[in-house]
N, C-alpha and C positions, 0 to 999 in steps of 0.2 A: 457477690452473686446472690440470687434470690435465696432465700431459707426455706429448707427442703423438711416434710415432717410426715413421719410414718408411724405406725401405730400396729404395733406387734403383740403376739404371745409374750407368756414369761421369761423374761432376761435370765440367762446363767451364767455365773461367775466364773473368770478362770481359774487352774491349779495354783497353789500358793497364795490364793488372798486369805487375811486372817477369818477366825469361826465367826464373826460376825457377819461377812457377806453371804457362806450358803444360807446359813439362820433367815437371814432376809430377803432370798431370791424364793426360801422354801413358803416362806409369808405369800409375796405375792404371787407364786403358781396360780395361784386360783382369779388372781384379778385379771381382768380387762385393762391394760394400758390405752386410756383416752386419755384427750384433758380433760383438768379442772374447768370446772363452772366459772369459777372466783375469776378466771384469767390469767392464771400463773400459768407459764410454757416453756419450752425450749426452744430454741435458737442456733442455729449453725449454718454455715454455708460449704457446697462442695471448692475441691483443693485441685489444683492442675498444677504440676511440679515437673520439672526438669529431671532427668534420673540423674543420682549422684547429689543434686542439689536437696535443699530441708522443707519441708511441709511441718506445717503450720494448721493444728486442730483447734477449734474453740467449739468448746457445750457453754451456752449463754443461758442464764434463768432471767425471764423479767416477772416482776414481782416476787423475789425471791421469799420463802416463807422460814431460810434456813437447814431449806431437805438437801439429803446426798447423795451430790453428783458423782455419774459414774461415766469411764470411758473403754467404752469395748473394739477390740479388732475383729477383723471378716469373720473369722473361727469364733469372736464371741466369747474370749478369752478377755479377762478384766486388765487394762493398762496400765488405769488410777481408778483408784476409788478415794474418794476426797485429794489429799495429797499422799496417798501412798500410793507405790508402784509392786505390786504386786508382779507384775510380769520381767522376766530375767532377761529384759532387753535393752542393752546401756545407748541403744540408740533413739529410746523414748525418755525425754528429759521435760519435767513442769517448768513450765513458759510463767502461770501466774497462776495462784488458787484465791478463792474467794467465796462468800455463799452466792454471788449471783453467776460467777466464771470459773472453768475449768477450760487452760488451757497450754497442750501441749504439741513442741515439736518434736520429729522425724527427721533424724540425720543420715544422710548416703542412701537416699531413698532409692529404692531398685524396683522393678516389675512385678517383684514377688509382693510386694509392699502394697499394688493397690487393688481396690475393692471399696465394700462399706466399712464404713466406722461407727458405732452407735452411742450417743449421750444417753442416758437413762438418769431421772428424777426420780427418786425415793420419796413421792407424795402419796396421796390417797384420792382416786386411785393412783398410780404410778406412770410416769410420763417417758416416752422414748422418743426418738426420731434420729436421722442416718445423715452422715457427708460421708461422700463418693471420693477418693484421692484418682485421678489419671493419674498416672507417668507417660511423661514424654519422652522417647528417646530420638535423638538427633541420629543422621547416618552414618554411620561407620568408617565410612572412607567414599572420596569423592574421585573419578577418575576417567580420563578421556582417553578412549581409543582410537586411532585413525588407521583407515586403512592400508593409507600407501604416504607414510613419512616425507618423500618429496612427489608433486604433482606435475604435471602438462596442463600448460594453459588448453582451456574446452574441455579439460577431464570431470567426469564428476567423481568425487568422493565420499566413502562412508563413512561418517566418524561416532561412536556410540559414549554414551556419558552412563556411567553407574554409581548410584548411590545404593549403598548397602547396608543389609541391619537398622531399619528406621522403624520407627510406630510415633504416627501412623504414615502411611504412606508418602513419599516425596513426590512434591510434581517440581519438574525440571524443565528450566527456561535456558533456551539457547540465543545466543549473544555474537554476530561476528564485526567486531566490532563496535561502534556504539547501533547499532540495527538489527533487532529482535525477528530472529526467525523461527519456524515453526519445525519441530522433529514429532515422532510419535513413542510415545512409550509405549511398554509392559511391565505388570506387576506382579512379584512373584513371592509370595507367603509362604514364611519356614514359621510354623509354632504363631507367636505372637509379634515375628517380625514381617518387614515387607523391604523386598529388593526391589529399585526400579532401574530398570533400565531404559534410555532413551537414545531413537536412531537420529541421524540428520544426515542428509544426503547434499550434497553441496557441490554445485557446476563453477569452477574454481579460473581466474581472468590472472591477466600478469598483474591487476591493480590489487590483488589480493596477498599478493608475495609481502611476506613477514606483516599479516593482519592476524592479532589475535578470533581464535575463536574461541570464545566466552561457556561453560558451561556451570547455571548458575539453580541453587537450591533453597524453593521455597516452602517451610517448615517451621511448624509453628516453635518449635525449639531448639533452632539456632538461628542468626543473623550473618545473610552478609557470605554463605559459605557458597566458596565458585572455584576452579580450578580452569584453567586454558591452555592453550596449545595456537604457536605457533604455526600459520602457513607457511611454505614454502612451496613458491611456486617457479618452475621454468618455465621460460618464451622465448621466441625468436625472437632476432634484435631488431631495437626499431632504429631507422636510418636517417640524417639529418644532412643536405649539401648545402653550406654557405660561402659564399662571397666575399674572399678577403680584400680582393684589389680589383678592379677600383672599387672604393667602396661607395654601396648606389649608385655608380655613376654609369656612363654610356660605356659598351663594348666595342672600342674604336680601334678601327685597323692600326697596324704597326704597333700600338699598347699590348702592355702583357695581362694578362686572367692570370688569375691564382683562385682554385677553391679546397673547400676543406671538407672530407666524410667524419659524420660522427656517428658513431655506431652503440647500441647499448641492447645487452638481453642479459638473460639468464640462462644460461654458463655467459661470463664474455666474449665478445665472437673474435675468433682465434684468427679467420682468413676475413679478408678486404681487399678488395680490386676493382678498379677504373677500366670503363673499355665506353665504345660510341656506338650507339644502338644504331643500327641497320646498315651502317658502314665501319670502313677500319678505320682505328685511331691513329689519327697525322705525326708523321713521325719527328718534328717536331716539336711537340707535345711531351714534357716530364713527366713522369709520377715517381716520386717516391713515401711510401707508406699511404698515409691517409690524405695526403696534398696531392692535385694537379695542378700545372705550370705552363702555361706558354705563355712563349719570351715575346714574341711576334703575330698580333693575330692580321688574319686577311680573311677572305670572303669563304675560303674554303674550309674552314674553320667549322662555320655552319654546320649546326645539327644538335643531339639532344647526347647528352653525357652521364651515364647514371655509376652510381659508385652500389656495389651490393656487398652485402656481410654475411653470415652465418656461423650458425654454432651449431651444437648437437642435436636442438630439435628444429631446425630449420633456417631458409634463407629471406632475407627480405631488399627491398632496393630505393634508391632513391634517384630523382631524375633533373637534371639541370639543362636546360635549353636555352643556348648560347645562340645568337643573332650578331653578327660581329656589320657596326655603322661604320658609312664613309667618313672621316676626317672631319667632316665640313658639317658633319651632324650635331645639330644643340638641342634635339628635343630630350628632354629627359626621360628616360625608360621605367617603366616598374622595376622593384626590386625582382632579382633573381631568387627560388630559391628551391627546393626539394619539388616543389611538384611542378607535374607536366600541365602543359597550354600555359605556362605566360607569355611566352614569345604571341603567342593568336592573340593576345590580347593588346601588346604591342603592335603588331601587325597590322588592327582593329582599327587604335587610333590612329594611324598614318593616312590609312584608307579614309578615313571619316573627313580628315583635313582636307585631302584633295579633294574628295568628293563635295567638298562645301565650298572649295576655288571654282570647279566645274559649273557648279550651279548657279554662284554669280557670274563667270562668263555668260552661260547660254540666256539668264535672264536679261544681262545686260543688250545681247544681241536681240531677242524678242522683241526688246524696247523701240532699239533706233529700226527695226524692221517695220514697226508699227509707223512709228512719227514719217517714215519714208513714204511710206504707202499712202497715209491720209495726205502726204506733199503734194504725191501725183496727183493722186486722182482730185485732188482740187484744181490742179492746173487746167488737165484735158477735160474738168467739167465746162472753163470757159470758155473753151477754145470752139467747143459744141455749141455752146449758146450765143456768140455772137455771129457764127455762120450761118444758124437756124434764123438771126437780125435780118442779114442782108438778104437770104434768099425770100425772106416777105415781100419786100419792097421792090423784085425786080422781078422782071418781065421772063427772063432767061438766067440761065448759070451764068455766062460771063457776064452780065450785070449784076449780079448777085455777087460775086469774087468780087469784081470791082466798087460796090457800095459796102462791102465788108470791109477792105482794106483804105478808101479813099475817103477824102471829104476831111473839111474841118473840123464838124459839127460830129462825124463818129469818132475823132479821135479824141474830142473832150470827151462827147461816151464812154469810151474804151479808159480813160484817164479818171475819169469818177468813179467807173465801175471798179475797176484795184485798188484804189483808194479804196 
């Protein structure tokens, strides 16, 4: 850290240093602590510590001229002077002495511990300047409250995080899972500590059952410090019907279906039951437990089968829609499975087939209605124009029939002309 330098009144010595320190504080009362001109000064940096853990003081001379260093606490009470310890405190012990270095550590440092520190140079005039110790105290104890120990899915819950006895204050980051979410604190000041406490309010899913949620503490003295708490969360079950026989295959009369419920929540759901929506179920038709069974399907058969479950907070259902084919059927169906409209989909492509049969029928009939029609009407266009022939040439109608139909020479006509 930078080197910090202040420049005070006259230094006093604490109780129990030898008759030579008052003798020499009584000297300088009357001086001015500046620096030297020459360049000689003091040197120190402030100390940030861990409480419990040791601080580490150095008074540094550069240009040392041989003067003596001196090391004072907040009260200004003598610690060392040179290498002796005047103060009756076995938890200030000389780290190194030298005439350019004085320096000492602080062991089981506490609260009570920090403030100023002062070096003081015994030159002319006489030199001082101050390191600052913090203590850092880490929290006390880390702890999560929740409001309601088991939850309902769509509940929302309060759960609070408290860290306590810190300096300086904790901000607290909330964690559910690996995805950082936002709470709000308060800060609450006893003396020279600070409590925080932080809310999080949290709208709680089935996908949240046994997610931790993380409450984690950012401080400059400690690492790493977080505590959690499991969710637990109830849902209604969710319901699955599959297809054991045939499998993927067509639902063909006289074959037998087999399907299967699978059911899953929180609590496990205790009741399960088959029935046929909007009609009764053919008798038949098996169930036992979580399997339906029929031996023999036929037409009647038809319709939509849903299997439902339930537990403590609720029910849920699933739905299978059975289409039972004639014998003679090879088109391949969709798979069967929990949700409703596959049979329409089924149903879909049947329709589309014929509907693409129909279409080359009628266009095929279009066609030869067209080639018909252009037949006729080119016949009776002749038939028009060689009578419109003969009625020029004659005098009368029955001459006219008769030069139309007779004569050598119009029937190569008539023979050239189809050609």
């Amino acid at each position: 850290m930078a080197a910090r330098a202040q420049h005070s009144g006259p230094a006093a010595s604490g109780g129990g240093a030898p008759a030579l320190v008052p003798l020499l504080l009584l000297l300088l009362s009357a001086a001015a602590i500046i620096p030297r001109g020459d360049g000689q000064n003091l040197v120190t940096e402030d100390v940030t510590v861990v409480e419990g853990d040791v601080a580490t003081i150095s008074c540094r001379v550069k240009n040392s001229d041989d003067s003596v260093i001196q090391l004072l606490n907040p009260n200004r009470q003598t610690i060392y002077f040179r290498d002796f310890r005047p103060l009756k405190d076995s938890r200030f012990q000389l780290v190194n002495f030298s005439n350019s270095e004085l320096r000492v550590s602080l062991t089981n440092v506490s609260i009570s511990d920090e403030g100023r520190y002062f070096c003081q140079l015994y030159t002319d005039p006489p030199q001082e300047i101050y390191t600052t110790i913090t203590v850092l105290v880490p929290p006390r104890n880390l702890v999560i409250d929740i409001q309601k120990e088991i939850a309902v899915e769509g509940e929302e819950i309060e759960l609070n995080c408290t860290a306590m006895a810190s300096r300086p204050a904790t901000t607290i980051r909330w964690f559910k899972g690996n995805k950082e979410l936002t709470g709000k604190s308060e800060v609450e000041q006893w003396s020279d500590m600070y409590t925080v406490t932080s809310q999080l309010l949290l709208k709680v899913g089935r996908e949240d059952d046994g997610v931790p949620v993380i409450c984690l503490v950012d401080h400059p003295a400690v690492k790493d410090l977080q505590t959690q708490r499991y969710l637990e969360v109830m849902y209604k079950p969710q319901v699955r019907v599959s297809q054991n026989y045939p499998v993927q295959g067509l639902t063909r009369e006289g074959e037998p279906l087999e399907l299967t419920c699978a059911a899953f929540g929180k609590p496990q759901p205790t009741d399960m039951r088959w029935l046929r929506v909007d009609d009764e179920m053919p008798q038949h038709v098996v169930v036992s437990g979580s399997n339906l069974l029929i031996s023999n399907l036929n037409k009647t058969d038809n319709g939509t089968y849903r299997c439902e479950a339930s537990n403590a907070v609720g029910k849920s259902h699933a739905d299978y829609m059975l289409f039972v084919y004639d014998t003679t059927a090879t088109t391949e169906p969709a798979v069967h499975d929990s949700r409703a409209g596959e049979e329409g989909a089924i149903r879909s492509v049947d329709h589309a087939v014929v509907g693409g049969v129909v279409a080359v029928v009628v266009f095929a009939m279009l066609c030869l209605l067209i080639i018909l029609g252009r037949y006729f009407a080119r016949h009776k266009g002749t038939y028009f124009t060689h009578e419109a022939k003969g009625a020029d040439d004659a005098a009368d109608a029955d001459t006219a029939i008769i030069n139309a139909e007779g004569g050598q020479n119009n029937s190569e006509e008539k023979k050239e002309y189809f050609i």
